[in-house]
C-alpha positions, 0 to 999 in steps of 0.5 A: 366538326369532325367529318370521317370520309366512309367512302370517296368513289363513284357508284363502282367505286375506283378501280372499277372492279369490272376494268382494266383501263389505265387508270384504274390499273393505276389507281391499283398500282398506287394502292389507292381504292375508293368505295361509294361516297358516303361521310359520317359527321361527329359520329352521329350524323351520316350523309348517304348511305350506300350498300357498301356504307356500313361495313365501310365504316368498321373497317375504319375502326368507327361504329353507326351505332351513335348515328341519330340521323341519317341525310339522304342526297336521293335514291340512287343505289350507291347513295341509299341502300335501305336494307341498312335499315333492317340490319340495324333492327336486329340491334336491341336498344337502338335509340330513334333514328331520323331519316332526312331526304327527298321524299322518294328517296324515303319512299325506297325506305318505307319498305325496310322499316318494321312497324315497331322499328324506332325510325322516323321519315322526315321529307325535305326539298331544295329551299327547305331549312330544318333541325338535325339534331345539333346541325342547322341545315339548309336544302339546297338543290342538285343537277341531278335526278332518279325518278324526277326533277327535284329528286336530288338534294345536297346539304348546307350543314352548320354546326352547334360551333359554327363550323360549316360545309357544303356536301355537293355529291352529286350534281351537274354544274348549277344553274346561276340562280342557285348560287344565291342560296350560299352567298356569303357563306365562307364554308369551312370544307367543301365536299365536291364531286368530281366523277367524270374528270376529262370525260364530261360528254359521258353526262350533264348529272356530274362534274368533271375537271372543268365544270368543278373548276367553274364550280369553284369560280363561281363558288368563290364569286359568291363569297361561298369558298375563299383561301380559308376553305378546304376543298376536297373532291369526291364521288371520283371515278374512274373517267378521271386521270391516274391518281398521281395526274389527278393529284396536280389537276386538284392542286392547281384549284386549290383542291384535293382528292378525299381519300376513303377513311380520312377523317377532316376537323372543321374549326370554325373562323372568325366573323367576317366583316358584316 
């Protein structure tokens, strides 16, 4: 499985481009710039697609033009920007597209497909267990909300080879029960969010250092995360710490931050014991 991060920032990305706080003066000193968060999986699956997903994804040298279907986590502007939706409905040819999602984050959708548009709305709920295309994919729940609670989701995606990851943006830190729902699973990569770094007061919605920190604790409890798994922070904001200090908080739980263009190839491992 072939995962190309389109993006790997917050809403605003970072640098802000509204800011000039330290660290985004020192994101922009090192070169670093991350736009919303969004991944494209073996080019026929993406996961969010936000307003700046599409023009992202040319810029690395990628199309959407093979993209079959598309996985919604909800409405929030910087994870669905629907309007995609026209614009790939001024391509003759284009083949059917599934759109997988909360149901009110389709709802947002239904408004920018034609009538005659090859597009397909296929609502989904924390719990549920469906079919994309080749992916077995498991719903899981997210601490986060738009319009309601339920209205946020974060996928459990398995390929045909059995190479698997866990897309967790975004949320706040999960209730104990939920952990349940990915016992055992030894993902390859995990996709994190890490939005708020040492600024965790601003919101219960996201992760900053220490909630990912415990996140992972309790990601590796449950058999979920182990030395074998890759972790990579995304959604990163910049209520984090300059890049460089970022880097050493990472590293010292075994994770690092995403980078906007990076493409990660997931192998799959040997059985475990059971």
């Amino acid at each position: 499985m072939e995962v190309l991060l389109v993006g790997t920032g917050a809403a605003d990305g970072w640098p802000s481009p509204f800011c000039r706080c330290a660290s985004c003066e020192a994101a922009r000193a090192r070169g670093v710039v991350r736009g919303q968060t969004s991944a494209l999986v073996d080019d026929d699956v993406l996961i969010d697609c936000g307003p700046e997903t599409p023009g992202a994804v040319v810029r690395h040298g990628r199309t959407l033009a093979g993209v079959t279907h598309l996985l919604i986590t909800h409405a929030h502007f910087d994870h669905l920007g629907p309007q995609a939706l026209l614009m790939r409905s001024w391509v003759d040819g284009m083949g059917v597209l599934e759109v997988v999602g909360p149901a009110d984050a389709l709802e947002v959708c239904r408004d920018w497909v034609g009538p005659g548009d090859p597009v397909r709305l296929k609502p989904v709920a924390a719990g549920d267990r469906v079919r994309v295309g080749r992916y077995d994919v498991r719903v899981l729940p997210a601490r986060h909300r738009v319009f309601r609670d339920g209205d946020a989701v974060l996928y459990d995606i398995t390929s045909p080879d059995g190479a698997r990851l866990l897309w967790a943006s975004d949320t706040g830190p999960w209730e104990p029960d939920w952990f349940d729902a990915v016992r055992g699973a030894r993902f390859d990569a995990v996709f994190l969010e890490e939005t708020l770094g040492h600024r965790e007061e601003i919101s219960d919605s996201h992760l900053g250092l220490a909630r990912f920190g415990a996140m992972l604790d309790r990601l590796e409890e449950v058999g979920a995360v182990d030395e074998a798994t890759e972790v990579v922070a995304v959604h990163l904001g910049h209520h984090n710490p300059a890049p460089d200090e970022l880097d050493r908080c990472l590293a010292a739980r075994g994770a690092r931050a995403g980078d906007d263009g990076e493409v990660v190839t997931l192998r799959p491992r040997a059985p475990g014991p059971g």
